[in-house]
N, C-alpha and C positions, 0 to 999 in steps of 0.2 A: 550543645545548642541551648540557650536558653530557652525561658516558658513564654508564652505568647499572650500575656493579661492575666483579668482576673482567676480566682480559681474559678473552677467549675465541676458540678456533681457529677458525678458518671455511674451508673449502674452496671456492674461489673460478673463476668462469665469467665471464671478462673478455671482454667483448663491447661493439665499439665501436658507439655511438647507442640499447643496447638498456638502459632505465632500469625499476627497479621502486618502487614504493614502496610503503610499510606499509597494507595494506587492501586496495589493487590485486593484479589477478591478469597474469601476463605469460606467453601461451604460447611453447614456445621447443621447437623441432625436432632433437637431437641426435642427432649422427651421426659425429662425429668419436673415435677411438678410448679418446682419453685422455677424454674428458667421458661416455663411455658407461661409463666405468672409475669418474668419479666420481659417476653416478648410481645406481650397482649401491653404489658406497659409501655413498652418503647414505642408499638405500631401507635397509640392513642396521643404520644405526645412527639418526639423526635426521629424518632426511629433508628435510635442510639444505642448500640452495646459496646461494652470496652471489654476488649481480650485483655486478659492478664494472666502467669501464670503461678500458682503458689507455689512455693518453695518447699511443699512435701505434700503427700496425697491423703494428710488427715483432714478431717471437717473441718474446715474452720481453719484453715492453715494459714499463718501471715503469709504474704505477699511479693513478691515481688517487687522493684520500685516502679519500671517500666513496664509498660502494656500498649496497645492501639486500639484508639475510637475506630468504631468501623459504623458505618451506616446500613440499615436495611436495605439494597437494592432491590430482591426478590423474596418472595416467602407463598411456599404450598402451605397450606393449614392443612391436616391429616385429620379421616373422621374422629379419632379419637382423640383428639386434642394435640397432638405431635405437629412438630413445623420443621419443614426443610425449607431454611434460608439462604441465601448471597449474601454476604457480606462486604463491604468495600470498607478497607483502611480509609480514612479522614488524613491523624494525627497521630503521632506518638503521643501519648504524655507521662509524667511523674508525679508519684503518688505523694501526697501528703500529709494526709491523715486518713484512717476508715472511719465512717460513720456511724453513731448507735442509730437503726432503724429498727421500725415493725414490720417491715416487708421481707417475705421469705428470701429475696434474693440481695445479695451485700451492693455495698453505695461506697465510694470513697469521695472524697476531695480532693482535685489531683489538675494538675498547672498542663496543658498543653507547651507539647516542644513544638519550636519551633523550625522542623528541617528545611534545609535546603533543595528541593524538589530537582532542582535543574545542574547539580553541582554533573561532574565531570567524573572518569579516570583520564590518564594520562593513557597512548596508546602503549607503553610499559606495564602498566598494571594491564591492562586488559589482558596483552597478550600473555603474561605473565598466571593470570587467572585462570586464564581459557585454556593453556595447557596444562596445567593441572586438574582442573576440571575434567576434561578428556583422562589425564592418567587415572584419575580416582574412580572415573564411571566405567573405565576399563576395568581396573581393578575389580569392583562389585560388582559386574557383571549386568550393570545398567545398560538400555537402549536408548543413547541420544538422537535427537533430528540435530545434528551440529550447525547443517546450514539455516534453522530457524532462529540456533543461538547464537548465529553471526548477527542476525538481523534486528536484535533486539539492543534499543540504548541500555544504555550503565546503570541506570535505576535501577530497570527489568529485571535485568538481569539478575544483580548482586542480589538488592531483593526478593528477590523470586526462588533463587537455591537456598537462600538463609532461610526462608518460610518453609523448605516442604525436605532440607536435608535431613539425612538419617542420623542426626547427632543427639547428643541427651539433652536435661533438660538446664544444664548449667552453660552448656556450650551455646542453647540455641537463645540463652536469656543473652549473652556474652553479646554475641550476634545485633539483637534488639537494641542493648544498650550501647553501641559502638556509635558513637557522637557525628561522623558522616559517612559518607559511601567509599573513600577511601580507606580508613581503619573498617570498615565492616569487611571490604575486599580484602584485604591484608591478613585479618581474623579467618576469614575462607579459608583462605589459601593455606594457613598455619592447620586449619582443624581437618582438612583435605589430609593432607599430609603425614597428623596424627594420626585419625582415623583409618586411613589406608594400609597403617602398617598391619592392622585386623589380619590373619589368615581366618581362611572360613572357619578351621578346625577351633581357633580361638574363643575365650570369652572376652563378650564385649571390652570394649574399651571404653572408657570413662572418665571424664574431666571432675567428677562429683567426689 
């Protein structure tokens, strides 16, 4: 998908495995000085933070290309300065450049994508999905409500397992960057697959 206009600055909370996307809600617990710095700045202007996650877990780590604007829906302020927020995905976007600032918490330059909100699967992919889904949460020893995930459209869905699956952090950038809801469902279905072949007894598996 292409970017949707000008660029635009985004103030950015690089956290590794922690994905947002457009419609999804992601709660996230801050407490760390410079992120309490950028959420005192967000509430005062937009109330915009951009998930993104770095490609290793040193300070400072480059970036990833893709991430999601998410907006403030809710936010507890905690006496000691800590916030439990809501977040709701906006947009994807892609990074452009990072910015030199003064502000403890990092800024890029980075083009909104722009998806397809309303695209489809084919009742092929679904069901195609859906039973694998079922095999894999069998596997792990997950507890689904299946008839909840009957009921949910194709966004939600696909969406929604790519946000909160137990994969690493290469697999779940994979995910993010997969251009609409049919290669993201495809991508599922392949990392399902991989992932599943795990015995408990095993070490992780790993796309990195």
């Amino acid at each position: 998908m292409g970017g949707t206009g000008a660029p635009v600055r985004l103030s950015i909370f690089p956290l590794s495995g922690a994905l947002l996307f457009p419609g999804l809600q992601l709660p996230l617990h801050i407490f760390e000085p410079r992120y309490r710095a950028m959420v005192l700045d967000a509430l005062a202007r937009d109330r915009r933070i951009a998930m993104i996650q770095p490609q290793s877990p040193a300070e400072g780590a480059p970036l990833f290309q893709v991430g999601c604007l998410g907006k403030i829906d809710d936010v507890e302020a905690l006496d000691d300065g800590r916030y439990n927020l809501l977040l709701t995905g906006i947009s994807r976007f892609r990074v452009l450049r990072e910015l030199e600032v003064k502000t403890a918490f990092r800024q890029v330059e980075a083009e909104l994508i722009a998806d397809d909100l309303d695209a489809a699967l084919s009742a092929v992919e679904r069901a195609s999905f859906e039973r694998e889904a079922r095999a894999f949460a069998d596997a792990q020893g997950y507890a689904v409500d299946w008839d909840s995930v009957a009921r949910l459209d194709d966004q939600s869905l696909i969406n929604g397992v790519s946000q909160i699956a137990p994969f690493d952090v290469a697999a779940k950038q994979a995910l993010l960057e997969a251009p609409d809801i049919a290669t993201r469902c495809e991508l599922l279905v392949q990392l399902m697959q991989f992932f599943g072949r795990r015995d408990s007894d095993d070490e992780d598996v790993t796309l990195q």
